[in-house]
C-alpha positions in Angstrom: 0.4 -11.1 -19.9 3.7 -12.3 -17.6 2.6 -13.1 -14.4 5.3 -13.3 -11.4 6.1 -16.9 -9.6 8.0 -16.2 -6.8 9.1 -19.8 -5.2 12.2 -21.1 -3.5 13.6 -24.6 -4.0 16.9 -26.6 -3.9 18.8 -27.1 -7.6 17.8 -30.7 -6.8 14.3 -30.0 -6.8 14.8 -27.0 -10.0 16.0 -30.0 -11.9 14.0 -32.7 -10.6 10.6 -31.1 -10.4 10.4 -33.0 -7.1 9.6 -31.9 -3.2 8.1 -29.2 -2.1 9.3 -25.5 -3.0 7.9 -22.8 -1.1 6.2 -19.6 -2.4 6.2 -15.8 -1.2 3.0 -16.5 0.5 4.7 -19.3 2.5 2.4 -21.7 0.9 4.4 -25.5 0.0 3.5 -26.4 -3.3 5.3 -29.3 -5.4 7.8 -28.0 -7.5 6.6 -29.7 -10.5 3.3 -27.3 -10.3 5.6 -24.5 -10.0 8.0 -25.2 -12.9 4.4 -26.0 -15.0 3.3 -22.3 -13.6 6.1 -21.1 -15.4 5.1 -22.3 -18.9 8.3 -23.4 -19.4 9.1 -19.3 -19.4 11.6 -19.2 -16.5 13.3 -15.9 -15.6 15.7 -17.2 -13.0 17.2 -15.6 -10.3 20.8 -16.5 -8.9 21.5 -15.8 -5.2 24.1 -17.9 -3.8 23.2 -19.0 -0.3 24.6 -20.6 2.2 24.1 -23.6 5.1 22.7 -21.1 7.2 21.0 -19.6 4.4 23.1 -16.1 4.6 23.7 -14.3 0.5 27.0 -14.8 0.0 26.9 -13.2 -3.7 25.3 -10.5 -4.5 25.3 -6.9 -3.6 24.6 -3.0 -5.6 25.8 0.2 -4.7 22.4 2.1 -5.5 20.3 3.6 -2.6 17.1 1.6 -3.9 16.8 -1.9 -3.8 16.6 -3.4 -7.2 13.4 -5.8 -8.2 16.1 -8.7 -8.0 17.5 -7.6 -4.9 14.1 -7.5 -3.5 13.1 -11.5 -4.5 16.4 -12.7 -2.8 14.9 -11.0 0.3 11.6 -12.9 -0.3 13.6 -16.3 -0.6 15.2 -15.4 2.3 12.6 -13.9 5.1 9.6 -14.7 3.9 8.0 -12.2 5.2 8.1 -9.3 8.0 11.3 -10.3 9.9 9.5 -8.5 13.1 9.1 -11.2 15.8 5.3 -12.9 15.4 4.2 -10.6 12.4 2.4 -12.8 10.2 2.3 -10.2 7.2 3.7 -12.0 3.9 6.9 -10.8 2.0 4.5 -9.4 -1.5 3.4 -6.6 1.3 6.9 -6.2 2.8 9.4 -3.3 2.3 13.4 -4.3 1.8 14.5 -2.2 4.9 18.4 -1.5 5.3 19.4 -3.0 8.0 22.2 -0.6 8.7 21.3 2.9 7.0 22.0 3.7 4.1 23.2 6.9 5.3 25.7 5.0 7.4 26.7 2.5 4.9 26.6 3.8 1.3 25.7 0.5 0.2 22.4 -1.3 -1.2 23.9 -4.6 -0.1 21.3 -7.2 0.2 23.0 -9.2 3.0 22.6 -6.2 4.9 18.3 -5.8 4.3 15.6 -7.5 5.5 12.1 -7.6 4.6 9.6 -5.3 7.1 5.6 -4.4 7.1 5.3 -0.9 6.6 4.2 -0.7 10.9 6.9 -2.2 12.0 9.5 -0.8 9.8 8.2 2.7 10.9 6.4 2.2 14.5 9.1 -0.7 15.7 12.0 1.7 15.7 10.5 4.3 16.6 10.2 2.3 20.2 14.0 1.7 20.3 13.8 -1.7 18.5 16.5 -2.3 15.9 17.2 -4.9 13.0 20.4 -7.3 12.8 21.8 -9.9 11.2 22.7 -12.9 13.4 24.1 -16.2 11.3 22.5 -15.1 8.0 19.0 -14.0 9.4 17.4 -10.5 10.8 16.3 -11.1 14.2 15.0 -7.7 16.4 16.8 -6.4 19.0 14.2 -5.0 21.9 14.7 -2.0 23.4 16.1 -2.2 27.7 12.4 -0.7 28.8 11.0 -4.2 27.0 13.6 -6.1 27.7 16.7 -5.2 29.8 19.1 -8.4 28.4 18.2 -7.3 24.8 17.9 -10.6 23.7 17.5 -11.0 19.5 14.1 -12.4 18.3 13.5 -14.3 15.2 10.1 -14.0 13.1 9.8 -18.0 12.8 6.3 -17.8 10.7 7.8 -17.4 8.1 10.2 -19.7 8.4 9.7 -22.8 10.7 11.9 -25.1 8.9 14.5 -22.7 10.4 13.4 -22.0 13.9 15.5 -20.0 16.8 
């Protein structure tokens, strides 16, 4: 039985086995336990980041996001990118950030990871995803807030707060 280690770290740490890398549950574990989780049987997954921890490589013109599309979202959010939702990326959907409908592309600089509630209730309220300097932050509807000022989810990633 293959079990799933979803974990991000620096190539440092990959080839060091030291520091803290950080799992889909947001947990920091040393990256020596997670390489030992591994057995050894490592199924990497490129996604060229960068400073501000935007994908620059990596993209797919089908309308579903693919299972590697969807762990590059996981290293990047976290989990729900809604403002305060504490709800971990394993029970996240990969939401396109601009429809697909709109776009034609499966482009996973252009997702985000979203509960099921907000994904579905959020919107429906007027607010809308965005990408601002490599991260989704929401953008509130006038009747909440009339300036429309973007908010950041920053629970799932306080090493990275705005």
């Amino acid at each position: 039985m293959t079990a799933t280690i979803i974990a991000t770290m620096t190539t440092d740490q990959y080839l060091s086995g030291d520091g803290l890398a950080r799992t889909s549950h947001g947990a920091q574990v040393p990256a020596s336990d997670v390489l030992t989780w591994a057995g050894g049987d490592y199924r990497l997954l490129l996604a060229v980041l960068d400073t501000v921890q935007g994908v620059t490589h990596y993209s797919s013109t089908r309308r579903l996001f693919s299972e590697n599309q969807r762990l590059v979202r996981h290293a990047i959010d976290g989990g729900c990118t809604f403002p305060d939702c504490p709800t971990p990326a394993l029970w996240c959907e990969v939401d396109h950030t601009i429809d697909y409908a709109e776009s034609g592309t499966t482009d996973v600089r252009l997702a985000g990871l979203a509960c099921d509630y907000d994904n579905r209730e959020r919107k429906k309220q007027g607010w809308r995803p965005v990408h601002i300097q490599g991260r989704v932050a929401w953008i509130p509807p006038r009747w909440i807030d009339p300036e429309q000022t973007p908010r950041f989810n920053n629970l799932h990633r306080p090493d990275d707060l705005r």
